[in-house]
CHARMM-style PDB file with segment names, atoms N, HN, CA, C and O in Angstrom:
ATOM      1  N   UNK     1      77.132  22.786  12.829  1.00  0.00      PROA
ATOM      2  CA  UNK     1      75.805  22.187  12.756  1.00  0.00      PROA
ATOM      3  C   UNK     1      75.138  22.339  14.128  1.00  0.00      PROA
ATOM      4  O   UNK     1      75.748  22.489  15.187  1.00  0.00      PROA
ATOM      5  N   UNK     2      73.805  22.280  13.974  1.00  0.00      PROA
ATOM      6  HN  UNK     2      73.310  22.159  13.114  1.00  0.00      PROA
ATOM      7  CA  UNK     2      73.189  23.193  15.028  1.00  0.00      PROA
ATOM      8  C   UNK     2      72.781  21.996  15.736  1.00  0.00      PROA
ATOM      9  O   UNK     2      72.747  21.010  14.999  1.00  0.00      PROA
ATOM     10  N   UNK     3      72.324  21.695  17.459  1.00  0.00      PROA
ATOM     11  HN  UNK     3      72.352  22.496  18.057  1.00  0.00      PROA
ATOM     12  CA  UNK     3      71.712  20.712  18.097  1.00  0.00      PROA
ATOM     13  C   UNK     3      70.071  20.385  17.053  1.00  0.00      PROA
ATOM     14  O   UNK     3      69.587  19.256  16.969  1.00  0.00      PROA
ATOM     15  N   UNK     4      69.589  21.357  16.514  1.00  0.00      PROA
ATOM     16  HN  UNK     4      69.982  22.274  16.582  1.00  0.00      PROA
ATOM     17  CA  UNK     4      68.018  20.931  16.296  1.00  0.00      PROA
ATOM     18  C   UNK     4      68.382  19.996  14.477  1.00  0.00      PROA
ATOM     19  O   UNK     4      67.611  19.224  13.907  1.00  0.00      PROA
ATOM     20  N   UNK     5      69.899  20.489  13.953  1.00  0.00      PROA
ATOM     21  HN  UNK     5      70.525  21.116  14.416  1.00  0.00      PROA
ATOM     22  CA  UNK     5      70.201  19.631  12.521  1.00  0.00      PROA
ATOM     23  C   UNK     5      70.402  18.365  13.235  1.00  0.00      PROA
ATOM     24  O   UNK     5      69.531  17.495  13.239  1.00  0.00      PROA
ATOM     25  N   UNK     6      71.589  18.232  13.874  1.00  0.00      PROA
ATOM     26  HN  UNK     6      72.296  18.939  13.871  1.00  0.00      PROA
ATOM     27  CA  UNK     6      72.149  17.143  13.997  1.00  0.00      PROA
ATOM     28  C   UNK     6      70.747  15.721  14.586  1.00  0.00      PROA
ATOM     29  O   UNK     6      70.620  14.531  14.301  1.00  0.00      PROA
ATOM     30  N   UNK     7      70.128  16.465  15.284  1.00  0.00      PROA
ATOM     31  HN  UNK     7      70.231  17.433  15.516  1.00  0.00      PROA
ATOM     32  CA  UNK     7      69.028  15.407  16.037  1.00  0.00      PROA
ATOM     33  C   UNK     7      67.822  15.114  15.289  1.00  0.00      PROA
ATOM     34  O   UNK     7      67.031  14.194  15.495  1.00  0.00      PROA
ATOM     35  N   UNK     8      67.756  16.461  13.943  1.00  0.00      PROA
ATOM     36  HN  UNK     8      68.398  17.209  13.776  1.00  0.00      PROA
ATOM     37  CA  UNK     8      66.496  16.309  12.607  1.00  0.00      PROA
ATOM     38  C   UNK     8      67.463  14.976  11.198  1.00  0.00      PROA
ATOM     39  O   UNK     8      66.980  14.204  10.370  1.00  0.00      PROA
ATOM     40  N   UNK     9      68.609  15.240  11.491  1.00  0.00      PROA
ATOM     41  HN  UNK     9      69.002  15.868  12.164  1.00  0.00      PROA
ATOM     42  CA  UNK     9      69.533  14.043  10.487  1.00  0.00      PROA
ATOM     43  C   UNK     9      69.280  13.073  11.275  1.00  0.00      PROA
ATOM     44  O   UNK     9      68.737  12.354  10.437  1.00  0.00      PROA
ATOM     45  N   UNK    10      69.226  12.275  12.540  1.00  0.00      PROA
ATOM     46  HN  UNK    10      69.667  12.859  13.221  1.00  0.00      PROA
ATOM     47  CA  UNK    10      69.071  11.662  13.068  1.00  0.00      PROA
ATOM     48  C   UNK    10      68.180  11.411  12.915  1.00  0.00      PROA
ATOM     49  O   UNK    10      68.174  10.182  12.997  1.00  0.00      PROA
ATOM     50  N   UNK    11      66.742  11.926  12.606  1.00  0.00      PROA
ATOM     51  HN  UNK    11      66.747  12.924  12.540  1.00  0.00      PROA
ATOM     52  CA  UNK    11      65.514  10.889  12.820  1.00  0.00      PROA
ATOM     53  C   UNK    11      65.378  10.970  11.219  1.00  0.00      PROA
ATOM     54  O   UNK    11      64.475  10.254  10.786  1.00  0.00      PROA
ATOM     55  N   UNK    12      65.836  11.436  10.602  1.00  0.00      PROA
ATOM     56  HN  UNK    12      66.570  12.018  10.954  1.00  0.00      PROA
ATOM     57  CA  UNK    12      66.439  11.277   8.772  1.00  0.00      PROA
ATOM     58  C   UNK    12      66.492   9.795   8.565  1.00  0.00      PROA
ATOM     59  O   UNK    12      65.596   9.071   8.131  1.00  0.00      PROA
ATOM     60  N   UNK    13      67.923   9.415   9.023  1.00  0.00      PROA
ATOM     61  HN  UNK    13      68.651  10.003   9.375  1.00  0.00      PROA
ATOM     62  CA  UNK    13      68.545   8.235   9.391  1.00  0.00      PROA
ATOM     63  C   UNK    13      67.475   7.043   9.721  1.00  0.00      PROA
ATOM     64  O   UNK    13      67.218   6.132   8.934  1.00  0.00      PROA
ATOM     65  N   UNK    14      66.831   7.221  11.159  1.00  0.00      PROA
ATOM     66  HN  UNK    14      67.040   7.961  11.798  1.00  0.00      PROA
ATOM     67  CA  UNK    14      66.229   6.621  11.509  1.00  0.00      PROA
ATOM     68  C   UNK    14      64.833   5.838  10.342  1.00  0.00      PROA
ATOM     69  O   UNK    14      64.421   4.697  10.135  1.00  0.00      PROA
ATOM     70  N   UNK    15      64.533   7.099   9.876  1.00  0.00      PROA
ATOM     71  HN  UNK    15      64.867   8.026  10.044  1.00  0.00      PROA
ATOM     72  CA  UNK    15      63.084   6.610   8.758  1.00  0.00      PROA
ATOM     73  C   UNK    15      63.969   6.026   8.175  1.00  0.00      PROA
ATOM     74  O   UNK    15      64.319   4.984   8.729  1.00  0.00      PROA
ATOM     75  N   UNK    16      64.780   6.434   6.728  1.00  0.00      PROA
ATOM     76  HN  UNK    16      64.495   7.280   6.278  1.00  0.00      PROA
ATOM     77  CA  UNK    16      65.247   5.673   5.878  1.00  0.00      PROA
ATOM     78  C   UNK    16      66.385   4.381   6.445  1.00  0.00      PROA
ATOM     79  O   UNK    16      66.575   3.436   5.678  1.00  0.00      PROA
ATOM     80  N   UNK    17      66.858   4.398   7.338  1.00  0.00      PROA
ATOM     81  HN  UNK    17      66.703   5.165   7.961  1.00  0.00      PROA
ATOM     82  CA  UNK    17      67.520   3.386   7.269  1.00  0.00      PROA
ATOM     83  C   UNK    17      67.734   1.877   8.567  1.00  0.00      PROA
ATOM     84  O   UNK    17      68.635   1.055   8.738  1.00  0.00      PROA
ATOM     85  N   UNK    18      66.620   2.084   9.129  1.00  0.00      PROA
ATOM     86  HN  UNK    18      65.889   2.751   8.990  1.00  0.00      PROA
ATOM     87  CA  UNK    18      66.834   1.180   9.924  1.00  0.00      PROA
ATOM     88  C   UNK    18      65.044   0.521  10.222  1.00  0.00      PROA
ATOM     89  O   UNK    18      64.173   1.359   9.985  1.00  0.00      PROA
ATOM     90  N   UNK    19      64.661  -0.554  10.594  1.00  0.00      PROA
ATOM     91  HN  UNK    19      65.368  -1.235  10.786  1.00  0.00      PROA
ATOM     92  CA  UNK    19      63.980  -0.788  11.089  1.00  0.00      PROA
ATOM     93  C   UNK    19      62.601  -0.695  12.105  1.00  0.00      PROA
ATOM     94  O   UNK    19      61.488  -1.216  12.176  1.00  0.00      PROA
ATOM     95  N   UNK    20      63.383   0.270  12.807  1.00  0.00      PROA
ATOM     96  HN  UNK    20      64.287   0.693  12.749  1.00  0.00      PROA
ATOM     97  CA  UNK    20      62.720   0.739  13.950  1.00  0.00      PROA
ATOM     98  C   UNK    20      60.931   1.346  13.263  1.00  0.00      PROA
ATOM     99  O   UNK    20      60.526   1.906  12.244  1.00  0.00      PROA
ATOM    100  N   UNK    21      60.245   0.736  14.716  1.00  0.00      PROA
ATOM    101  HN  UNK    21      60.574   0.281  15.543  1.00  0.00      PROA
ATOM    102  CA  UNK    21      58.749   0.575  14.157  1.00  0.00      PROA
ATOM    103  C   UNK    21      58.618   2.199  14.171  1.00  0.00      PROA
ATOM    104  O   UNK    21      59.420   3.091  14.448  1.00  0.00      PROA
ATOM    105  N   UNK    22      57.439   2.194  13.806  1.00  0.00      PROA
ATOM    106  HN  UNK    22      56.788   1.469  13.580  1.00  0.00      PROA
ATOM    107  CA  UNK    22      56.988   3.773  13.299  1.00  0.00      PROA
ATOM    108  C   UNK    22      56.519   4.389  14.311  1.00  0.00      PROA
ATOM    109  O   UNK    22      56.219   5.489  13.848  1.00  0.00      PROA
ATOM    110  N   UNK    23      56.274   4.388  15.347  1.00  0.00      PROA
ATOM    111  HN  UNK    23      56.518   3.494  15.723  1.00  0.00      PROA
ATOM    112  CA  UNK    23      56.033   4.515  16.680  1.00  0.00      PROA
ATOM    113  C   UNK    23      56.956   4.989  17.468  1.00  0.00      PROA
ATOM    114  O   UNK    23      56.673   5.788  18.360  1.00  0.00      PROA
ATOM    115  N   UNK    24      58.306   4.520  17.226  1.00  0.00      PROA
ATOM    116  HN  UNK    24      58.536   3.870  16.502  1.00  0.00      PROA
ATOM    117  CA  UNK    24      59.269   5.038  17.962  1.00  0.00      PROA
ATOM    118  C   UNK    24      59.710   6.160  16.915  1.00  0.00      PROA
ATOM    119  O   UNK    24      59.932   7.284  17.364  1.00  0.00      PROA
ATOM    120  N   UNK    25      59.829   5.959  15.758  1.00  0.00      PROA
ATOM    121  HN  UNK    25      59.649   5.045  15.394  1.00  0.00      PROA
ATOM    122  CA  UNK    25      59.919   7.537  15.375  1.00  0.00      PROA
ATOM    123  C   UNK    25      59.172   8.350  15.312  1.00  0.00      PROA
ATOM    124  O   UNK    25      59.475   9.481  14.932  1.00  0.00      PROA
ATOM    125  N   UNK    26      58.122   8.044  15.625  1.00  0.00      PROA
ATOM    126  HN  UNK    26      57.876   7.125  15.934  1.00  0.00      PROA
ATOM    127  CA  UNK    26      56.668   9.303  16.390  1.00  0.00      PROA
ATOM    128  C   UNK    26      57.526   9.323  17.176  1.00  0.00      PROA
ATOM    129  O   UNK    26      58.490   9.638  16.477  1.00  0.00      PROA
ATOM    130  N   UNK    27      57.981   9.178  18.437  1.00  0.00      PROA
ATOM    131  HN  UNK    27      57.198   8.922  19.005  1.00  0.00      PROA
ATOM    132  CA  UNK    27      58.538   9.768  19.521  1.00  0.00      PROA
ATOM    133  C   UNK    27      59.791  10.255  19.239  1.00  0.00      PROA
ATOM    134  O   UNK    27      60.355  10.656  20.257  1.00  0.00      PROA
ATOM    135  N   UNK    28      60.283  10.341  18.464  1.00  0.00      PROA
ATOM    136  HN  UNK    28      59.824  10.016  17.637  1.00  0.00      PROA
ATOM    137  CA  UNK    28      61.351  10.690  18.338  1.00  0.00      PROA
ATOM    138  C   UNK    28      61.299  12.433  17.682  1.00  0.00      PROA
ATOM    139  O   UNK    28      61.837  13.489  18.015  1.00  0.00      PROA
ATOM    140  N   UNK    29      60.385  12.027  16.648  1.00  0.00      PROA
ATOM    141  HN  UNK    29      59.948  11.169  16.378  1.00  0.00      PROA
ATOM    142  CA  UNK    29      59.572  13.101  16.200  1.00  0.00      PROA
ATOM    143  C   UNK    29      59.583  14.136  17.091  1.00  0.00      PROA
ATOM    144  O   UNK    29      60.413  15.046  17.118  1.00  0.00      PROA
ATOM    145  N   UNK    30      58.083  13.894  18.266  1.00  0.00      PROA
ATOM    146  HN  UNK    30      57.409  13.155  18.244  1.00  0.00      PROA
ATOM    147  CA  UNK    30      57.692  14.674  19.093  1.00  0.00      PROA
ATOM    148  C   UNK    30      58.666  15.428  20.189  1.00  0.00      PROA
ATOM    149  O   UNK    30      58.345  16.496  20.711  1.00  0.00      PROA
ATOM    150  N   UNK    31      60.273  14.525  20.552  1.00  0.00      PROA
ATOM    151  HN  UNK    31      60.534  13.658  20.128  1.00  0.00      PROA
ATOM    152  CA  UNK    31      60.926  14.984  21.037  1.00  0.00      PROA
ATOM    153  C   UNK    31      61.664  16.456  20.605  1.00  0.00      PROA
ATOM    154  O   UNK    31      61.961  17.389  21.350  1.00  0.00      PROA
ATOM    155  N   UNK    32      61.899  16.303  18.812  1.00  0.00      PROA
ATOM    156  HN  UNK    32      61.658  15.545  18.207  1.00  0.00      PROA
ATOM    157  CA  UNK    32      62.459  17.237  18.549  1.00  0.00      PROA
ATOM    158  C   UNK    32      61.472  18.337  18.351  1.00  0.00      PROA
ATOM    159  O   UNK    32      61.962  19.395  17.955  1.00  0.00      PROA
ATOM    160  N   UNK    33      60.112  18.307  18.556  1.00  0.00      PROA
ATOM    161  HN  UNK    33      59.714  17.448  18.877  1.00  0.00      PROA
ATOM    162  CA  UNK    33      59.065  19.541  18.183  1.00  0.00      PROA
ATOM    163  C   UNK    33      59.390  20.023  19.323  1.00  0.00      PROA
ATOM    164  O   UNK    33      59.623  21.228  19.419  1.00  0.00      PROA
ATOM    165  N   UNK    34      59.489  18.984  20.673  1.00  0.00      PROA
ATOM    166  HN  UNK    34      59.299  18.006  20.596  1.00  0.00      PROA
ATOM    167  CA  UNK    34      59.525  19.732  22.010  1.00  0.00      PROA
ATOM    168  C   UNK    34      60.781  20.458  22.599  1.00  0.00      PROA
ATOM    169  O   UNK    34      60.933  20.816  23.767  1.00  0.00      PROA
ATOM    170  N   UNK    35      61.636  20.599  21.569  1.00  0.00      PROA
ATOM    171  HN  UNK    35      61.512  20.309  20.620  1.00  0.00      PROA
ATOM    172  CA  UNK    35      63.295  21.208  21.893  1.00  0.00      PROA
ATOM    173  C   UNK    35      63.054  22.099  20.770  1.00  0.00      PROA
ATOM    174  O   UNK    35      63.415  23.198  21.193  1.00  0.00      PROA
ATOM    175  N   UNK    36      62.657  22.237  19.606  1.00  0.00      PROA
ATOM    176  HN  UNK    36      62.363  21.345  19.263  1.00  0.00      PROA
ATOM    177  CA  UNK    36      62.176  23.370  19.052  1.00  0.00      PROA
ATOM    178  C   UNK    36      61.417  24.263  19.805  1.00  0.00      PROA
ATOM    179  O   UNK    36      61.813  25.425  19.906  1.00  0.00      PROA
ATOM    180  N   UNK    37      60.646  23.993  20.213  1.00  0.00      PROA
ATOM    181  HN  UNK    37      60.324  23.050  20.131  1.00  0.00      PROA
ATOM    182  CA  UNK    37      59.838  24.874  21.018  1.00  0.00      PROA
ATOM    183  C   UNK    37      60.560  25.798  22.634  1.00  0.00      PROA
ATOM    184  O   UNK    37      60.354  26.812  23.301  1.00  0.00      PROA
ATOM    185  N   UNK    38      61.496  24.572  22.589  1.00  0.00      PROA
ATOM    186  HN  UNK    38      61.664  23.748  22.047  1.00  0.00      PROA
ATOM    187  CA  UNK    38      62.081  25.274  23.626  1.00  0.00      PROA
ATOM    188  C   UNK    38      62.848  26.242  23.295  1.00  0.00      PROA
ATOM    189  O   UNK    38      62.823  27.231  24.029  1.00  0.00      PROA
ATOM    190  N   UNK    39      63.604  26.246  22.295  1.00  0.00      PROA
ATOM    191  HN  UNK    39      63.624  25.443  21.700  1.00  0.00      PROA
ATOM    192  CA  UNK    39      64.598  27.168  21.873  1.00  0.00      PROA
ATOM    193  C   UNK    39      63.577  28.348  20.827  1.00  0.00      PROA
ATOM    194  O   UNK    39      64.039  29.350  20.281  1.00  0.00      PROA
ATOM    195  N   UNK    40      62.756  28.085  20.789  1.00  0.00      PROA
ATOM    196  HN  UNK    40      62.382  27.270  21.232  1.00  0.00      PROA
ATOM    197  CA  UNK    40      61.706  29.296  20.141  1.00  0.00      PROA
ATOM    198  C   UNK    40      60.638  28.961  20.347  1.00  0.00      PROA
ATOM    199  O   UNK    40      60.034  28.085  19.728  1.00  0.00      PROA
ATOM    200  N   UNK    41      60.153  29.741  21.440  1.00  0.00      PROA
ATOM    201  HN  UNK    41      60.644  30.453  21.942  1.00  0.00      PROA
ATOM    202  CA  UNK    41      58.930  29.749  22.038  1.00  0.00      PROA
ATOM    203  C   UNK    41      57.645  30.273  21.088  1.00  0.00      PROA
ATOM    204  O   UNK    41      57.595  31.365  20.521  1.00  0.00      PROA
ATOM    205  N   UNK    42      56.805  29.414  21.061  1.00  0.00      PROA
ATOM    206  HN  UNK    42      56.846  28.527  21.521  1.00  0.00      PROA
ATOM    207  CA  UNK    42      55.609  30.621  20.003  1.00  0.00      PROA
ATOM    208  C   UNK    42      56.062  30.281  18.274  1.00  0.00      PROA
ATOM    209  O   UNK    42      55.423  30.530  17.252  1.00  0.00      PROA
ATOM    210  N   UNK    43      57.163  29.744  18.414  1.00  0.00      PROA
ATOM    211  HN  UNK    43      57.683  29.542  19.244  1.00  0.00      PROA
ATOM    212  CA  UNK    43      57.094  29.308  17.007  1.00  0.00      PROA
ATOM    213  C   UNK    43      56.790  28.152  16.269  1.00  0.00      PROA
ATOM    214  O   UNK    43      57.539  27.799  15.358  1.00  0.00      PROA
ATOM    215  N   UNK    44      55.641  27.439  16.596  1.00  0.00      PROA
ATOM    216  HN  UNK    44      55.033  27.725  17.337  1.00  0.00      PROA
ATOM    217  CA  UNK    44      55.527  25.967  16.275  1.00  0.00      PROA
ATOM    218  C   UNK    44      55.494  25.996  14.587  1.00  0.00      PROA
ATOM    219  O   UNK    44      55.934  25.076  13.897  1.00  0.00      PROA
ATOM    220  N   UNK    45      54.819  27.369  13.996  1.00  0.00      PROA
ATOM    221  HN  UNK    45      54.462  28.116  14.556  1.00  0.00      PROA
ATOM    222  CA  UNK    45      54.432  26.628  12.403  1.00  0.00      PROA
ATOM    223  C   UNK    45      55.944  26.612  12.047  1.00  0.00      PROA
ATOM    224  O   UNK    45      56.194  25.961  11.033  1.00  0.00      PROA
ATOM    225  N   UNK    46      57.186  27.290  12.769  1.00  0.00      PROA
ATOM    226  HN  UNK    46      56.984  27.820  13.593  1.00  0.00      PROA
ATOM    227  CA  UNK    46      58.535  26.487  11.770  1.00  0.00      PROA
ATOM    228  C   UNK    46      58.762  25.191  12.158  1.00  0.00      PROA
ATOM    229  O   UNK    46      59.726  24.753  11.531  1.00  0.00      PROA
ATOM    230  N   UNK    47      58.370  24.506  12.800  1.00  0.00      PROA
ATOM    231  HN  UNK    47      57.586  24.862  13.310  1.00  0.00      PROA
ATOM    232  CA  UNK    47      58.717  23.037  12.880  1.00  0.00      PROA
ATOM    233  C   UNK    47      58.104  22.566  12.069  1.00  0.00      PROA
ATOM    234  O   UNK    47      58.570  21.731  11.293  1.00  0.00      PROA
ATOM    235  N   UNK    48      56.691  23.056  12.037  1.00  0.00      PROA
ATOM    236  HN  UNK    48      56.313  23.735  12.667  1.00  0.00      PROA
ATOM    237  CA  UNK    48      56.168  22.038  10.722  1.00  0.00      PROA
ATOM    238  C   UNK    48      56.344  22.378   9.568  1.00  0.00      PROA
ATOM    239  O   UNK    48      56.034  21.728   8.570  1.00  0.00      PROA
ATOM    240  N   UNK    49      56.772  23.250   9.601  1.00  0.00      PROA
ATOM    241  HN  UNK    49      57.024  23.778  10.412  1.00  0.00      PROA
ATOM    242  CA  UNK    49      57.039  24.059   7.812  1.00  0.00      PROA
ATOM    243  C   UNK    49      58.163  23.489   7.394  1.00  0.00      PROA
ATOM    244  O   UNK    49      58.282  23.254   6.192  1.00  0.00      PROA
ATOM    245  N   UNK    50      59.233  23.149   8.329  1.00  0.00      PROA
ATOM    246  HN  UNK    50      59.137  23.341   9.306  1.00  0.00      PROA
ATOM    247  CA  UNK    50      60.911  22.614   8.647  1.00  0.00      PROA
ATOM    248  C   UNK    50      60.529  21.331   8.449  1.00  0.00      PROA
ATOM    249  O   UNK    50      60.194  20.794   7.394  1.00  0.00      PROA
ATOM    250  N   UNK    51      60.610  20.832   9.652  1.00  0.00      PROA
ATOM    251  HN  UNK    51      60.882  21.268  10.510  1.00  0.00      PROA
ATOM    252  CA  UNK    51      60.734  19.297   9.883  1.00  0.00      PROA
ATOM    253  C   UNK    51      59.776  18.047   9.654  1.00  0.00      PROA
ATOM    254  O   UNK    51      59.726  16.899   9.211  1.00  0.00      PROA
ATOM    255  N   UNK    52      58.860  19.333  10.420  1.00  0.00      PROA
ATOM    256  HN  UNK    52      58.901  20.265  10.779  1.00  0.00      PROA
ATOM    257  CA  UNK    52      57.320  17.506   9.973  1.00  0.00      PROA
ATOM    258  C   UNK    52      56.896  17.222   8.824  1.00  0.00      PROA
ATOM    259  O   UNK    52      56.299  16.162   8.634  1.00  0.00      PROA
ATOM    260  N   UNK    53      57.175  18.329   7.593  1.00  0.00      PROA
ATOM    261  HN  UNK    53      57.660  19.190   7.748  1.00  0.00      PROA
ATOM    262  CA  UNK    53      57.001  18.658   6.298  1.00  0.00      PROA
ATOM    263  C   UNK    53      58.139  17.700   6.112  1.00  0.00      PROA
ATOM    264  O   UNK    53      57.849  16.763   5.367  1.00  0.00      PROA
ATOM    265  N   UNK    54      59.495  17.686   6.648  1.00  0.00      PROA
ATOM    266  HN  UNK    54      59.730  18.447   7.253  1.00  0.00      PROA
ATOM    267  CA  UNK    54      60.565  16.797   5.640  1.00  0.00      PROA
ATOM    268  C   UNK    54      60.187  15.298   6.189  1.00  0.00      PROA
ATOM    269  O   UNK    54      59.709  14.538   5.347  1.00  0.00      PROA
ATOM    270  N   UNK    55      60.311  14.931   7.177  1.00  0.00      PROA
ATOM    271  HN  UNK    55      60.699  15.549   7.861  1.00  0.00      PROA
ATOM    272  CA  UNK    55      59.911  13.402   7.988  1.00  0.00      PROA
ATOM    273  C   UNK    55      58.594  12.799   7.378  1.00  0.00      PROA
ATOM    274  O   UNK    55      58.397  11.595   7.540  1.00  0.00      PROA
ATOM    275  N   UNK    56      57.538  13.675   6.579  1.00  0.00      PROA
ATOM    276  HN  UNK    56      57.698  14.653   6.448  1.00  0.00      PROA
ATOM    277  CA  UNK    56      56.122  13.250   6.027  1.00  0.00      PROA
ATOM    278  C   UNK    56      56.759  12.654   4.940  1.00  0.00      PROA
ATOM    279  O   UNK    56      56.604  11.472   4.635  1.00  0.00      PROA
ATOM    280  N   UNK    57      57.639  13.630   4.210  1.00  0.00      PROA
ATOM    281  HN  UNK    57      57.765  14.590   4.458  1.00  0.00      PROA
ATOM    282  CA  UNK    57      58.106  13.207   2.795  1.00  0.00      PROA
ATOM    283  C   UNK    57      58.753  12.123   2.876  1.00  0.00      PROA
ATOM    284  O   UNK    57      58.358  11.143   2.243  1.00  0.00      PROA
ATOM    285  N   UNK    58      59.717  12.071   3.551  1.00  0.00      PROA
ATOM    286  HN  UNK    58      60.038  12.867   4.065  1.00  0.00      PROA
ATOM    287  CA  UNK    58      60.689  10.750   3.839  1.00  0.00      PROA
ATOM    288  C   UNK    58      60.038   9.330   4.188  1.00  0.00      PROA
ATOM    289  O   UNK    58      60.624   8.268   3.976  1.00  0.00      PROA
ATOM    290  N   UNK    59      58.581   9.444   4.825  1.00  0.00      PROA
ATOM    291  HN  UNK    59      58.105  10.306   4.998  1.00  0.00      PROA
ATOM    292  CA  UNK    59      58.114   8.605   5.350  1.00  0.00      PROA
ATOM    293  C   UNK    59      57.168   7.962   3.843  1.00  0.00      PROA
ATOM    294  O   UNK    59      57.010   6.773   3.565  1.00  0.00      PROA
ATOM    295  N   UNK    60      56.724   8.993   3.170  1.00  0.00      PROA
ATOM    296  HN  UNK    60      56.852   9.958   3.396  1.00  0.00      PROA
ATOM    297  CA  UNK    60      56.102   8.836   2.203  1.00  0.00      PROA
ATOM    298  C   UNK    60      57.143   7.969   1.024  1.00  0.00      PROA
ATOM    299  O   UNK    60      56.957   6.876   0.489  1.00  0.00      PROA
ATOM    300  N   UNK    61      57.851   8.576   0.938  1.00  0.00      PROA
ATOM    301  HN  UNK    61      58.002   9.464   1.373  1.00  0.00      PROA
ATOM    302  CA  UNK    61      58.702   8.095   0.064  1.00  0.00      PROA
ATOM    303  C   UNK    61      60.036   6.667   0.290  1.00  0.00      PROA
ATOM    304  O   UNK    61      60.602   5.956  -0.540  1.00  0.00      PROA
ATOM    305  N   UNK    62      60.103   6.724   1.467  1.00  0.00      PROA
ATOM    306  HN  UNK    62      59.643   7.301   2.142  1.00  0.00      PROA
ATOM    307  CA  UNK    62      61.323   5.579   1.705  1.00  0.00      PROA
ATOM    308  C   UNK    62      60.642   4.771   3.191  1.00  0.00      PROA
ATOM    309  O   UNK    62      61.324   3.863   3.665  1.00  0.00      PROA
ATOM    310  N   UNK    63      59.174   5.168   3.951  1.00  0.00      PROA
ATOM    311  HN  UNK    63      58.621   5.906   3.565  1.00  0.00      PROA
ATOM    312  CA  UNK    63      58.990   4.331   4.845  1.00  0.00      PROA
ATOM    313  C   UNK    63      58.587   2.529   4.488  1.00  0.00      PROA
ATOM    314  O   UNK    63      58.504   1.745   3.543  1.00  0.00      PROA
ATOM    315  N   UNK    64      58.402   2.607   6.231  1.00  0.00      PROA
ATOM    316  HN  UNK    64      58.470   3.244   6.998  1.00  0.00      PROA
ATOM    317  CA  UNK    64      57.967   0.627   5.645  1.00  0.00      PROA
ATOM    318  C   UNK    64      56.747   0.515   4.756  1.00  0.00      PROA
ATOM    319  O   UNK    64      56.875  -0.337   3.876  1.00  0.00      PROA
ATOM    320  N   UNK    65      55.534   1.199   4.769  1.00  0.00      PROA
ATOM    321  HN  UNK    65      55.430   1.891   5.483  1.00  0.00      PROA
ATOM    322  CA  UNK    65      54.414   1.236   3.396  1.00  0.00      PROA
ATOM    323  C   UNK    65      55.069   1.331   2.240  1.00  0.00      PROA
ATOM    324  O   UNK    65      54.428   0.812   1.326  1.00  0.00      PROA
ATOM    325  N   UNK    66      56.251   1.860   1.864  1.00  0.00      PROA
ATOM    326  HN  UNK    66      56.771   2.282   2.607  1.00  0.00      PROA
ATOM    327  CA  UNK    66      57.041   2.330   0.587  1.00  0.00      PROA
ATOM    328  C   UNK    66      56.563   0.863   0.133  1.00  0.00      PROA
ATOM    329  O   UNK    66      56.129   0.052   0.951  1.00  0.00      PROA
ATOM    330  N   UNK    67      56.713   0.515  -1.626  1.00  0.00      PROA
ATOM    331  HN  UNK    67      57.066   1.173  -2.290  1.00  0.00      PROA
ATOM    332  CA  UNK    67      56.292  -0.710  -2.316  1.00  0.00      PROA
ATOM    333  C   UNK    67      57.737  -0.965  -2.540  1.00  0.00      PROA
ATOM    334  O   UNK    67      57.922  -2.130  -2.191  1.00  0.00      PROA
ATOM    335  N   UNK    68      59.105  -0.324  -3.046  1.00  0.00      PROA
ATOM    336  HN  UNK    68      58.954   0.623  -3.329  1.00  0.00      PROA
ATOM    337  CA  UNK    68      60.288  -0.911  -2.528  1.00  0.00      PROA
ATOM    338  C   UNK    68      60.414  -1.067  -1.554  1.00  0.00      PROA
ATOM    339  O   UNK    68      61.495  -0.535  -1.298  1.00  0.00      PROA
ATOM    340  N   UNK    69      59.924  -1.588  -0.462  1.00  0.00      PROA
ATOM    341  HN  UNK    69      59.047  -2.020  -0.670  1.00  0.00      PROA
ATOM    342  CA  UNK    69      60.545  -1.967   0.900  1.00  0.00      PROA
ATOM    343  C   UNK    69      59.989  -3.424   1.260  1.00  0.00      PROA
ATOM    344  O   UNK    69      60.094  -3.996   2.345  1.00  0.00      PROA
ATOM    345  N   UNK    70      59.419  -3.855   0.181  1.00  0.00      PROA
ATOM    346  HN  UNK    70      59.333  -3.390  -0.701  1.00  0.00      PROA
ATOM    347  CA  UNK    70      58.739  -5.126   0.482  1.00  0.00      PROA
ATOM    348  C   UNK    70      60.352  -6.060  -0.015  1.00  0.00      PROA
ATOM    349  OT1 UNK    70      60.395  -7.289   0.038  1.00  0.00      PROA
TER     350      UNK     70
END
């Protein structure tokens, strides 16, 4: 498993299962766009095609707005 899986399962984790305000997983977010980028320069649309595309869904579907989470 690659450094950019293990730290994209991690902010996985983070949306669905813990608390933490939505703010800190914006930053958490932005950290891993900025280590993508490092390891492939010039390639930003795969992060969003990859990751910000899966973290939207997750957020959509299992964040604190979710109507099961009340």
């Amino acid at each position: 498993m690659t450094l950019l899986q293990r730290e994209a399962d991690r902010i996985a984790v983070l949306i669905l299962s813990t608390d933490l305000p939505q703010i800190d997983i914006v930053i958490q977010v932005e950290k891993l766009r900025e280590l993508c980028e490092e390891l492939f320069p010039g390639r930003d649309e795969l992060f969003e095609m990859i990751y910000a595309s899966r973290f939207e869904r997750l957020r959509e579907q299992f964040g604190e707005d979710h109507p099961d989470n009340d």
